[in-house]
PLY file of the C-alpha trace (Angstrom):
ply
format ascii 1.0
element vertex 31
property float x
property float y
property float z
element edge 30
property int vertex1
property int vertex2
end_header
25.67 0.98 -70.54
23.89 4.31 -70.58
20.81 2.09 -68.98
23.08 0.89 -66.28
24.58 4.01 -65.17
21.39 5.83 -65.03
19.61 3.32 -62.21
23.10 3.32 -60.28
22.56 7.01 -60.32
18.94 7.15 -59.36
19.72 3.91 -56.81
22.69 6.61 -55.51
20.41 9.58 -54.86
17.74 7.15 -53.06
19.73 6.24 -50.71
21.26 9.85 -50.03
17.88 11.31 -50.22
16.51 8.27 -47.42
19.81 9.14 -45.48
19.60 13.43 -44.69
15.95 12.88 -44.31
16.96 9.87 -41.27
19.46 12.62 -40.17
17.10 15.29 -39.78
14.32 13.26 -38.00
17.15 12.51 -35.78
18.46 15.71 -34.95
14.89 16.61 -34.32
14.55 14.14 -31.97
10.91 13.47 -32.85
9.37 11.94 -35.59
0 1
1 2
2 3
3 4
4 5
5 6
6 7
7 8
8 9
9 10
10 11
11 12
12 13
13 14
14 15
15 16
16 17
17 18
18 19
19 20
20 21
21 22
22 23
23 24
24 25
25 26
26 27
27 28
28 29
29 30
């Protein structure tokens, strides 16, 4: 379980991580 819940976490704060740095290229406006 402990196994699990540790790659959902690390899957979780991917994705987050992926998403503000998309966010801030965008507000930028360029890349």
């Amino acid at each position: 379980a402990g196994f699990t819940t540790g790659v959902c976490v690390l899957f979780l704060m991917g994705i987050l991580t992926l998403y503000c740095c998309y966010r801030v290229v965008k507000s930028r406006g360029t890349i």
